[in-house]
N, C-alpha and C positions, 0 to 999 in steps of 0.2 A: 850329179844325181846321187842322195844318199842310198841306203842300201832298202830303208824303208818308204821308197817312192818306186818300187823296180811292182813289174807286174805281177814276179813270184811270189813279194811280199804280198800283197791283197789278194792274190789265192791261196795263201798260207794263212792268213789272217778266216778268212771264209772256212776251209778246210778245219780249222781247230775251229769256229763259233759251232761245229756239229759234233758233240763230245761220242765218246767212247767207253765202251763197257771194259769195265775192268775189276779183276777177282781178285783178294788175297785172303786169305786167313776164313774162309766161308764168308766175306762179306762182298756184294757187288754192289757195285756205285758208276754212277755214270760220270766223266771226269773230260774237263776241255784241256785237251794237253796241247800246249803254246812251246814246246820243247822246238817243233817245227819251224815254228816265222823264224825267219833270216835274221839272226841277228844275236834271237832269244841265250845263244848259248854264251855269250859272251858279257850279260846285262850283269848284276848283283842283284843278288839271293833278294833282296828287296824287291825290285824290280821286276823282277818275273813273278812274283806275286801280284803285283799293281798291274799287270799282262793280262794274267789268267783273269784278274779281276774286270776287265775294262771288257775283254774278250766276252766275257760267260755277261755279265751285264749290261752290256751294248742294246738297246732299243733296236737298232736297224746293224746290217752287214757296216753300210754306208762309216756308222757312229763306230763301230767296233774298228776299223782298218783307220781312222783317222784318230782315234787316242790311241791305237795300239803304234802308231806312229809316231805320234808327239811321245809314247814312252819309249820306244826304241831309239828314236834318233836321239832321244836327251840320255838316251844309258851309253850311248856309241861315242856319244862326245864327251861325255864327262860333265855335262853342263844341267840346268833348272830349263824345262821344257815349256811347250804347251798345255793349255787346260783340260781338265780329266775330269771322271766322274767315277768318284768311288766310293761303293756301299758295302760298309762293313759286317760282317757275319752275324755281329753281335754289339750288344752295347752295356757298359757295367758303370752302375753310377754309385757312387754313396751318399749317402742321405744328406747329408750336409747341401750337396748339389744335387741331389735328386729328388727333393722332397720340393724345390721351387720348379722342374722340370713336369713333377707329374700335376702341381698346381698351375701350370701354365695348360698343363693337356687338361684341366677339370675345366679350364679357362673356354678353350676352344671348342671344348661341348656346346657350352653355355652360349657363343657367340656362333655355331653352326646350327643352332636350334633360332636363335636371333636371324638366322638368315631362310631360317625355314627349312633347314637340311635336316641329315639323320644325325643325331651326335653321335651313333656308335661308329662311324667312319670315321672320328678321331680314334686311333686306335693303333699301339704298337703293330708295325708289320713285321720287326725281326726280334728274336729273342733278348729282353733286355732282362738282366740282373743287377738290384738293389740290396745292396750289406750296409745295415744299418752299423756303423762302426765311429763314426765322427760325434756323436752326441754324448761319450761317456766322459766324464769329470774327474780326475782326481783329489775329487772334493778331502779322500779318504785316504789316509797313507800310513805305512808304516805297521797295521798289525793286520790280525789274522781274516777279521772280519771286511778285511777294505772293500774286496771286490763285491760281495756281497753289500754291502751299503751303498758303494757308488752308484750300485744296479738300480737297486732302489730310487735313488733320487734322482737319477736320471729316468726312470720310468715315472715317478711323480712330474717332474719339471717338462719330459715330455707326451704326455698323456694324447694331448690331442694331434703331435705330428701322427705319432704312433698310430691313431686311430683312423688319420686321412690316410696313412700308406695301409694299413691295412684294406680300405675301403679301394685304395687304387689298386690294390693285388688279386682282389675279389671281381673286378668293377674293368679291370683293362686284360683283354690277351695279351699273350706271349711275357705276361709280367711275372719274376718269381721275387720271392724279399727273403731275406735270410734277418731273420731278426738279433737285437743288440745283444750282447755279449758273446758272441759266437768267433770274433775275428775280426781280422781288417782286411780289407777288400783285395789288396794287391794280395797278400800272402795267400788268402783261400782261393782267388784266381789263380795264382799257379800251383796250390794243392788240389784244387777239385775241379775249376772252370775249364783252365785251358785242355785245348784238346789238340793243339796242332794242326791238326786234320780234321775239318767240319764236315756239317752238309749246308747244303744254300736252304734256308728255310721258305723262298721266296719262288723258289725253283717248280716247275707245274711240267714234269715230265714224269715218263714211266715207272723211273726208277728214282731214288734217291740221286743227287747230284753231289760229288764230294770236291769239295774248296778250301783251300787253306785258311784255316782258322785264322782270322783279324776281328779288328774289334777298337772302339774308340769308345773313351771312357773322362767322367768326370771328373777325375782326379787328373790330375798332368803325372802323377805318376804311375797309369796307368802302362807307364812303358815298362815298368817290373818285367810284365810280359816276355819283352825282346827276348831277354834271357833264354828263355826257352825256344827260341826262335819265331814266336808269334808277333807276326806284326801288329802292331797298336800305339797309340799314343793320346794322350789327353786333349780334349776339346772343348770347349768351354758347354755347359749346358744348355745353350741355347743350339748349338750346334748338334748335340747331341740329340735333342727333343727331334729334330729333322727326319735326323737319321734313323730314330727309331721310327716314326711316320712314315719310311720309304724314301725319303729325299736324299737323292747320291747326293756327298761329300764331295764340292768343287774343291781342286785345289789343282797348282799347277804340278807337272812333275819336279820332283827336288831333286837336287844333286845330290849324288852319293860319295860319301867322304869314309875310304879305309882305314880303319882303324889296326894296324897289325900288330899283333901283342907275340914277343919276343923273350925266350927263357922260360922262367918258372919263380914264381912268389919264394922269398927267402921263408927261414924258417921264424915262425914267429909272426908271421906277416897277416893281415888277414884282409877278406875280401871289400869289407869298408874302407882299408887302408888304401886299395887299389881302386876302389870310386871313386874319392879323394882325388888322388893322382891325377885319375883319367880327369876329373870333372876340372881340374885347375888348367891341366893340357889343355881341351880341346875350349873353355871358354878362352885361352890365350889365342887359339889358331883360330878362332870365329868357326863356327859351325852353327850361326842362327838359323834354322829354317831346313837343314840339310838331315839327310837322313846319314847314320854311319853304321856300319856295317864291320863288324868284328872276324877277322880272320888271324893265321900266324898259329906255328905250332904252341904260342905261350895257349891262346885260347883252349887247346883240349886240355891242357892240364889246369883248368879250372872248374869246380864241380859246379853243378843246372845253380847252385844257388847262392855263388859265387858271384855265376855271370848274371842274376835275375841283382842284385845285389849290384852293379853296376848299372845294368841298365836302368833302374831305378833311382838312379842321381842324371837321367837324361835332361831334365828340362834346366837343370841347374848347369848347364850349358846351352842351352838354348836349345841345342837338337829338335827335330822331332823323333826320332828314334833312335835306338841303340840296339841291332840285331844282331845275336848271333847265332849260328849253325845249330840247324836240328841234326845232331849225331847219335854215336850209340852214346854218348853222357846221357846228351836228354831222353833218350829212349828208356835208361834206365833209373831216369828219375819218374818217368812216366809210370814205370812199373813198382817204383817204390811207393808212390803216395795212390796207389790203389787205379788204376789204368786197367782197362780190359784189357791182356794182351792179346785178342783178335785185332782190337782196334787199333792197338801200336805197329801191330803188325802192317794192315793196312796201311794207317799213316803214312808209315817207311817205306811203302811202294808204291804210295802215290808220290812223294818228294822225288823218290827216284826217278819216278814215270817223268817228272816236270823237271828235272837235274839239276834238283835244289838240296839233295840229301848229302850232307858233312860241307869241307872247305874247298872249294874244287878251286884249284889255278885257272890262272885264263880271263877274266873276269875283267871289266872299265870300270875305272873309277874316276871321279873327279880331281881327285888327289889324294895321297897318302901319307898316313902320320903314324909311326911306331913308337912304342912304348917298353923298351924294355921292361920286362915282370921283375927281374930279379933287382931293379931302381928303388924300387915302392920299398916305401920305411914305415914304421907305425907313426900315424897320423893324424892329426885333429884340423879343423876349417871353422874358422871365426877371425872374428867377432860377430858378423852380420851378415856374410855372404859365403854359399855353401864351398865356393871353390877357391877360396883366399886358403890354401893348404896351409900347416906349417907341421914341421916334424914334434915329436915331445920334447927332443931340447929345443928348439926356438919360443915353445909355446909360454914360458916366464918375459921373452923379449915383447913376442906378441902382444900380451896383456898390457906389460907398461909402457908400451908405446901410443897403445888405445888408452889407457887410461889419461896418460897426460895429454892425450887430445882432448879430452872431454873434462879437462881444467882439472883433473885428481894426481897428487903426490901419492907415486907408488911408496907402499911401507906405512903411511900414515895407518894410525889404529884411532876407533871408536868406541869407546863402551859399550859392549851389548850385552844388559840384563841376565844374567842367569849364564852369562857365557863368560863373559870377562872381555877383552882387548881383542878385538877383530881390526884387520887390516884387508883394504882394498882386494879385492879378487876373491874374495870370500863366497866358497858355491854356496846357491841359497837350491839349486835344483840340480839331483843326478839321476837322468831319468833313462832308464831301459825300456827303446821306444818299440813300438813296432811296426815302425814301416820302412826301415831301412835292412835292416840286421837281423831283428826278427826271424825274417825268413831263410838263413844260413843257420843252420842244426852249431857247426861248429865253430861260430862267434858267440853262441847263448851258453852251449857248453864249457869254451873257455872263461866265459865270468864266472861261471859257475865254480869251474874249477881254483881260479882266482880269489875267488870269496871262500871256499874250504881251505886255501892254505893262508890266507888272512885271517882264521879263526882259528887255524892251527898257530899262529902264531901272537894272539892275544889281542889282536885291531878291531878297532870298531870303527863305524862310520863317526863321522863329527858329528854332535846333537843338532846344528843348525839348519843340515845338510838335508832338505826334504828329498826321499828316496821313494821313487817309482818304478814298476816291472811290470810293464803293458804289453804280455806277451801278442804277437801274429795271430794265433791260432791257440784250440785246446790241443792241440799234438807240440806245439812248441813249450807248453807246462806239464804237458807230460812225459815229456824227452828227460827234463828238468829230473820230475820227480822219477823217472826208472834210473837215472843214472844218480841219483841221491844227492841234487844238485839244488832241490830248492829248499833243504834246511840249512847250510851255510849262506845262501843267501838270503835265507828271512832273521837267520841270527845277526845278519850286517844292513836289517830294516828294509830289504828288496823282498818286500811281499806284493803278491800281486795284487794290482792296484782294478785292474777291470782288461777284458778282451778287447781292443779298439784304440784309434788314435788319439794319444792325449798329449802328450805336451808336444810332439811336432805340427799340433793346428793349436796350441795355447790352453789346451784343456785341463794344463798343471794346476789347477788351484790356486790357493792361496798360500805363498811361500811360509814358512815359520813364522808365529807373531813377533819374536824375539829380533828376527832382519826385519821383518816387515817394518820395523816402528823406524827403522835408521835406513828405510829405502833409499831418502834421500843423501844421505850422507856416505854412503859405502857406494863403492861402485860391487854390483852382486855379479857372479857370472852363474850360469849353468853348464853342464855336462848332459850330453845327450846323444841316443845313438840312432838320429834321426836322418831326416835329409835337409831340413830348414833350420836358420836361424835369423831370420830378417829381422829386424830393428823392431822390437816389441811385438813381436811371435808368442817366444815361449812364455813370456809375462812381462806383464807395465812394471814391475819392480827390479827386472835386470838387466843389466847394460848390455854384458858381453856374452854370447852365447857360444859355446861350439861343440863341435859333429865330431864324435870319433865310435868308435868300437865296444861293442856292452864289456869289455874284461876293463879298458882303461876310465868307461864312465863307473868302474866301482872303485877303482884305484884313485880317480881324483874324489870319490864320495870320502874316503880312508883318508887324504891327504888335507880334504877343507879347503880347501883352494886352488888357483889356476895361479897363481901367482909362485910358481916353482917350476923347476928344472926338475924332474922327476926320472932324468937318466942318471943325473949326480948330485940330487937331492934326496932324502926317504920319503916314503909313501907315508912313515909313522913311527913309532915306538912302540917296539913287541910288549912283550909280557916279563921279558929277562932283562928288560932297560934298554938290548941292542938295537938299533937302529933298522930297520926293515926296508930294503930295495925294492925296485919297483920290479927288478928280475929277474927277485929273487920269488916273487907271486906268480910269476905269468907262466902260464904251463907250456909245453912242450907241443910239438904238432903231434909226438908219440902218443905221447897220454890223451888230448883231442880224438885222434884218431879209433883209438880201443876203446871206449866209450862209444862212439859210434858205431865202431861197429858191432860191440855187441846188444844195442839197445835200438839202432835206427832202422823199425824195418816196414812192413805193408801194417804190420797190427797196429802199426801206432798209430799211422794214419787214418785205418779205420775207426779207431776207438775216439780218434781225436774229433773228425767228423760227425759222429754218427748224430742223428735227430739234428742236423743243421738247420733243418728248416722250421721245426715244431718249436724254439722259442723256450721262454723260461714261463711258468704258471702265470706269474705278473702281466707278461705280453697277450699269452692264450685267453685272458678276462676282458682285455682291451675289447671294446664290441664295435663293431663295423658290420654294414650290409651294405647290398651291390646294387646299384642302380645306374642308370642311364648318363647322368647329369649329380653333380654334389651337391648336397646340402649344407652350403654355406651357412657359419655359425656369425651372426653382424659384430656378436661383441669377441669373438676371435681374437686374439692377441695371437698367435701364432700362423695362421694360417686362413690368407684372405685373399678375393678375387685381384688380381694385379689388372690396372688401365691400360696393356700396353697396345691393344686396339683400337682405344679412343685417343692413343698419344701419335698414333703413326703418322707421319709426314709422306704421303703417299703422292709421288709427281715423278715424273721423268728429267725434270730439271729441279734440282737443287740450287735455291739461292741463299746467302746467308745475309742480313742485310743489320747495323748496327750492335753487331754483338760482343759483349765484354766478358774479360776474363774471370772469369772464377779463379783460378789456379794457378800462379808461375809456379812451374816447380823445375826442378833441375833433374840430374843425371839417373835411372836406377831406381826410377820410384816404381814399387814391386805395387803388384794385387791386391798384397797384403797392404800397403798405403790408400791405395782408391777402395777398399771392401773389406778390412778387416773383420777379421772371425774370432778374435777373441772375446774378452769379457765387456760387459758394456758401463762404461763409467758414469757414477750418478750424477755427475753435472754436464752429461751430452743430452742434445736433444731427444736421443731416443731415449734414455731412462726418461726423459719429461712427458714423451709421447704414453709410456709405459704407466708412471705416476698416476697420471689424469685417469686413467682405466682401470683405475684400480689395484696395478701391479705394485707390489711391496720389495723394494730394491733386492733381498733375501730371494726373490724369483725373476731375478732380470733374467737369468740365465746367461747362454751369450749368444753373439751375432748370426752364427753359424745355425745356432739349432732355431731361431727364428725367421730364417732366410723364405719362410714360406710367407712371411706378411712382407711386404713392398712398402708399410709404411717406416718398418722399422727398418730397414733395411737402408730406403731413400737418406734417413737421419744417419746412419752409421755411414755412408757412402766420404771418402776421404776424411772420416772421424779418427786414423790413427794416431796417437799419441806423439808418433816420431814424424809425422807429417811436417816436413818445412818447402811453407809455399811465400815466396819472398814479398806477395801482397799483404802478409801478416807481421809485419814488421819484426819481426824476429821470434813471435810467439810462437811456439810449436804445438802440432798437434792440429786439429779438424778447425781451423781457424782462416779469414778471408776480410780483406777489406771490402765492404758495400760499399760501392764505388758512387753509390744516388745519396749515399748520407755521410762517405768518408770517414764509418765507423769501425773499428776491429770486430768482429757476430762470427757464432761460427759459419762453416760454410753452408749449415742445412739453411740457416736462417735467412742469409742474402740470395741464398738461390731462390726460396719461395719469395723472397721480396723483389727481386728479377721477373719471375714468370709471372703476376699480379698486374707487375705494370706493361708487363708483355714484351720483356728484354730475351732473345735469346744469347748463348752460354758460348764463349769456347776456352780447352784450358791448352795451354802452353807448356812443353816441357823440353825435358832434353834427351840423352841418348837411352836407349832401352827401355824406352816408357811401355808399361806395363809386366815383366817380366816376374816370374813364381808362376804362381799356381793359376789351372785354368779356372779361375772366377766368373762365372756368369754374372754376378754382381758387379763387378768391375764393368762391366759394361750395363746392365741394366742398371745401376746405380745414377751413374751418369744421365742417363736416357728422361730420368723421374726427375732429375733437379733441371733438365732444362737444358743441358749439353747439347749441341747440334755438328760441333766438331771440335777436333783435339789437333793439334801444331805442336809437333814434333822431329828432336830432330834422326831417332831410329826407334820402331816398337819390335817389341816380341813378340813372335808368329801367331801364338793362339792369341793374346788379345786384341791383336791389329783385327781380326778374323770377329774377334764377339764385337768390337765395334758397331763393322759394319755389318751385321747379323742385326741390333738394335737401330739400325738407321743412322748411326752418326759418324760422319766423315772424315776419315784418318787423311790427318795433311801430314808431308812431308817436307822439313825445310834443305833447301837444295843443300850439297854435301859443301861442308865446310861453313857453312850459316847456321844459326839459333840466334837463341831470342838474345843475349849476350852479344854479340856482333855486330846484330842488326839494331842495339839499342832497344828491343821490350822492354819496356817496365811491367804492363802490364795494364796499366791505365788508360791505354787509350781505344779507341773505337774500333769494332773490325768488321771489314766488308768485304766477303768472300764473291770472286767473278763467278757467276753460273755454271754450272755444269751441269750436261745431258746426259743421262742414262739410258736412253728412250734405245739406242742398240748396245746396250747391255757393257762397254767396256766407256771408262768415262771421255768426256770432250769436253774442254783441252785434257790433256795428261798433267798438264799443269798450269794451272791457274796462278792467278794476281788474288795475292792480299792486300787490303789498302787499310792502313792502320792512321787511326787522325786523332793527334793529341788533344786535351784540354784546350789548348791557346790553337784549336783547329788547324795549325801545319798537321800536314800527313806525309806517307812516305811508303813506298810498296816494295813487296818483297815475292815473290815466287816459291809455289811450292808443289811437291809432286803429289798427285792427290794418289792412294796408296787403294786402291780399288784395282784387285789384281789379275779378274777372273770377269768374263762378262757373266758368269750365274753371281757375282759380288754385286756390280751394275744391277740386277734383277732385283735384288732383294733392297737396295739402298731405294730404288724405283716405287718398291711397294711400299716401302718406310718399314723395313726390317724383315727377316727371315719369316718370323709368325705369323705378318699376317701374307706373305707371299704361299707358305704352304697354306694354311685357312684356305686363300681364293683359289689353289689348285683343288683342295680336297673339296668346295663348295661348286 
């Protein structure tokens, strides 16, 4: 008998569902402390969150002692548990994914009025927050006026999202929107959102109810978070839509994998370097799906935004979180970026009360992985995946190794206009992102500093070098400007470019015309101090991309190229003919540190926040009013009613019955291949789609800030550039054989000639299929061309999860089989055995595919069908999540 089947347990369990009053700081709140259940003191700091959670929102005693069991026995063993039900405090989306989320809730108005219901019952039930942050462009670079015009054009290009989220902020409770140019989402969550310490909004007792602050969010790097020890992670928008609706979050308990950080960051070293690190470590040791948990005395000696700066590379291992300890660190970061301190106070004595506050021993884990601190070297991650590390001297090896994979002689030069002799490696992008680095005061400051002694000593950026500074926040331009750090970086072209994500979602622009014209001939790299670099991310004009730290993305801006050794190479040629090291630029932790401290303090934060929510004049003219139900605009180009109601496959048995492939593709196809978000090319379907309505290619805009029409979205769906699906005979890019005419079309076009004659879809792939970012697209994309199931041979957690959210069946091919093995081509016929959902977990666990060639031999294979939750079975039952909540809310 484990410890959580004994009878003390389920009186312990019952005794904490009836919470307790508790005072600190003149604040009382009523609080369910889980310190009690047998078990609780020994779980991770995770886990007794996911406790108190299951506990305080348990429907019945019954439902509370039996997930408070499935979490304790799976924390006692170190092992992935039973099914749970978790609703998170709050929900934070960015506009890129939350402008299709709130067009899905204007959706379900419209069809709860179709059913003769009340539409305002569609309606957030927990506090959700929108930062418009994904839509600004670096259309503008390089002088004074950039951000200012970028604003501009991106408020022209998107006039009408702007005016449907206004209408949805008017129009839905519990809705707030921080409008564009204010920040990007992860950074102003943990300067103003996060709270640590919530209340339950949902809570209907006497007093206030206080709950640890969680939260699930849009972005997959919503785990910034952890850092400050709030739990949260990215979820695809479809899941998120749920959860703001009141629908607990199924998911089974995950194992908890320790992270223990050992020593202290050398000097020089910085907190991107050690994301880096971490993010190459734990994608070697597999931690798909697991949560990890941050202990070890290295961890206190890392500051709140160090470790928000780690956690924030979580998904680029797969993780679903990266937590670590609310201490006095984060307490006093709480109090630096303006925190009530009654509330902090609080905070601290509710963690205590639940004996989750600092790093306590004692604790199960599922297994342990340490990291020595003082290991970590300065670092960059490329060409295409965030966690391929290499130090700065490897980084010349790295490049010509890639490069002569992809058929180029390193060294080789080209003619470029107005420039002379360029050779291979040539940056065409050195972009100062902000969603990585950003949010650490002393990696913005060391560029800074960086960039004044490169102008003390006569450097300038390369002319070719398009140079970007998309600060987090207005406190992170104003750190800048009191320490007198953004006139040497606008003298080396780092003018700020706009507040928001831009070249870590592709929103760089158009590189130099001078590289542009030789795109194909050079292989271009970029510099960026991001978290992404997938295969035609940061732009269709560069090969190699990579991640390092804002001091060294100005230092390869200075050098013109990746194709050097920059430990025993120069950065440039001073002013005096000598030669200039790379460190002989790079400043001190000394000199970091005194800047800080005497410039970083609560005024900044305040002055940097302040009118967060009022908007620039441009946004305040935008006109929106509140009604019931939206008033759909028919010739819309950005923002239209989506069919995912009349598309639902709704049955308790799923059969699949003659369906072909769309897609072989193989190992590591990211989000960013099935749903790209960048710019949209004038010879893809959706610029066609665009054409015909009158759009002039100068307003394509891109994928991302359109994500609210379905039509264009369908057409961009596996339209990436670098997409190789081996049905396309080697053409790369959104390309498919039509298997009814034996034509090369892109894929929008054979999949509408599929659904016409009434063929359904399934695409074949191989390990980590779906992995990046949490995309709703990635899964609604699919869902509109016809898709019915996907055969693979492993996916990544959030999109295995939006799948089957949209109804389509995640097969799994048994371990040690794909489509290679078993001989896919992809040519032949597929007919999937039935499966019952009708009690909610599937039957078989594993079905028979029966694949039948042209010349009708056929041949079957087994696979594990990946439905992992019987609320998973529910939703697949109703033919996807939307209309499952719809017929609860109806």
């Amino acid at each position: 008998m484990t410890i959580a089947e004994t009878v003390d347990f389920s009186d312990a369990v019952r005794t904490a569902r009836r919470p307790v009053r508790i005072e600190e700081a003149g604040i009382e709140r009523l609080v369910y402390r889980v310190g009690a259940i047998p078990g609780a003191e020994r779980l991770p700091r995770a886990l007794v969150c996911l406790l108190e959670n299951v506990v305080r929102r348990a429907e019945t005693d019954d439902d509370a002692i039996r997930m408070a069991d499935a979490v304790v026995s799976a924390g006692l063993a170190g092992a992935s548990g039973a099914e749970v039900s978790f609703m998170p405090a709050r929900v934070l989306f960015q506009d890129f994914t939350g402008v299709p989320v709130f067009v899905d809730f204007a959706a379900m108005r419209d069809a709860m009025v179709e059913r003769g219901g009340d539409p305002m019952r569609v309606n957030p039930q927990i506090p959700c927050t929108l930062i418009v942050d994904h839509s600004v462009i670096a259309d503008v670079a390089e002088c004074p006026s950039a951000v200012e015009k970028n604003q501009e054009l991106e408020a022209a290009r998107n006039r009408e999202r702007f005016s449907f989220l206004k209408w949805a902020a008017s129009s839905f409770e519990n809705v707030q929107i921080v409008p564009p140019g204010e920040g990007i989402c992860h950074q102003l969550n943990i300067e103003r959102f996060c709270e640590v310490v919530t209340t339950d909004a949902q809570a209907r007792e006497e007093l206030p109810v206080a709950c640890f602050d969680t939260l699930v969010g849009t972005d997959s790097h919503t785990t910034t978070a952890n850092g400050l020890g709030v739990l949260g992670w990215g979820v695809g928008g479809i899941e998120a839509e749920a959860a703001s609706l009141g629908q607990p979050i199924s998911l089974l308990v995950p194992p908890v994998v320790e992270l223990r950080l050992e020593g202290a960051l050398c000097a020089g070293v910085s907190g991107m370097d050690l994301a880096l690190s971490v993010a190459e470590l734990l994608r070697a040791q597999g931690v798909v799906g697991a949560l990890v948990e941050v202990t070890g005395p290295g961890s206190r000696s890392l500051s709140a935004t160090q470790r928000a700066c780690v956690a924030n590379m979580t998904p680029e291992y797969g993780a679903t979180a990266t937590l670590f300890p609310v201490d006095d660190v984060t307490c006093d970061y709480l109090a630096l970026t303006g925190r009530d301190a009654q509330k902090v106070a609080f905070a601290r004595a509710y963690l205590e009360a639940q004996g989750t506050f600092g790093d306590a021993p004692g604790r199960t884990y599922a297994r342990t992985l340490a990291l020595d601190l003082a290991r970590v070297e300065p670092s960059l991650a490329g060409p295409s995946r965030p966690h391929d590390r290499v130090g700065v001297a490897g980084l010349k090896e790295r490049f010509e190794s890639c490069a002569r994979a992809n058929g180029r002689t390193p060294g080789q030069t080209v003619e470029v206009e107005g420039v002379g002799p360029l050779a291979h490696g040539a940056v065409a992008i050195a972009a100062i992102t902000s969603c990585t680095t950003a949010t650490d005061p002393a990696m913005m400051v060391a560029a800074g500093l960086l960039a004044r002694r490169a102008r003390e000593r006569g450097l300038l950026a390369k002319p070719w070098v398009k140079r970007i500074l998309a600060p987090g926040s207005h406190a992170t331009e104003l750190l800048l400007e009191r320490c007198e750090l953004l006139g040497p970086l606008r003298e080396l072209g780092f003018f700020t470019c706009g507040f928001g994500c831009m070249s870590c979602i592709g929103n760089s622009g158009e590189i130099k015309a001078c590289l542009k014209a030789h795109a194909g001939e050079l292989e271009l790299a970029s510099v960026l101090s991001g978290n992404r670099n997938f295969e035609g991310r940061i732009s269709v004009d560069v090969s190699q991309n990579y991640l390092c730290q804002p001091a060294l993305v100005v230092a390869y801006a200075l050098a013109g190229t990746v194709d050097v050794d920059l430990t025993s190479e120069p950065v440039g040629v001073g002013a005096d003919g000598a030669p200039v090291m790379l460190c002989e630029l790079m400043p001190t932790d000394e000199e970091v540190r005194a800047l800080l401290s005497a410039h970083l303090d609560r005024t900044l934060y305040a002055e940097g926040t302040a009118g967060l929510f009022e908007g620039s004049a441009t946004w305040r003219r935008i006109e929106a009013t509140r009604s019931a139900t939206f008033p759909w605009d028919g010739g819309s180009t950005y923002v239209r009613r989506a069919p995912y109601f009349e598309l639902a496959h709704a049955s308790d048995v799923i059969e699949v019955r003659g369906a072909r492939a769309l897609a072989l593709l193989g190992d590591f196809v990211t989000t960013d291949h099935i749903s790209p978000a960048g710019s949209i090319a004038q010879d893809s379907p959706a610029a066609r789609y665009l054409e015909e309505r009158g759009v002039a290619p100068a307003d394509f805009n891109t994928y991302g800030s359109r994500r609210g029409n379905h039509e264009v979205m369908a057409r961009g769906t596996f339209a990436n550039v670098k997409l190789r699906n081996a049905l396309a005979e080697g053409r790369v890019g959104g390309w498919t054989r039509d298997l009814t005419s034996g034509e090369i079309v892109p894929i929008f076009d054979a999949a509408r000639g599929y659904r016409q004659a009434g063929v359904p879809l399934v695409v074949v792939a191989g390990r980590l299929y779906g992995s990046g970012s949490s995309r709703d697209w990635a899964g609604k994309g699919p869902l509109l061309l016809g898709v019915r199931a996907v055969i693979a041979q492993s996916f990544e957690r959030i999109h295995r999860s939006n799948l089957v959210q949209m109804g389509i069946l995640p097969l799994q091919f048994l371990e040690g089989q794909g489509a290679q093995s078993l001989g896919i081509t992809g040519e032949e016929t597929f007919d999937l055995e039935p499966v019952d959902f009708s009690r909610g977990l599937p039957r078989p666990r594993t079905l028979t595919v029966r694949a039948t060639r042209g010349d009708q031999t056929s041949f079957s294979f087994a696979c594990v069908v990946r439905v992992d939750t019987p609320m998973e079975g529910a939703f697949l039952a109703r033919g996807g999540i939307l209309p499952y909540v719809l017929d609860n809310l109806a």
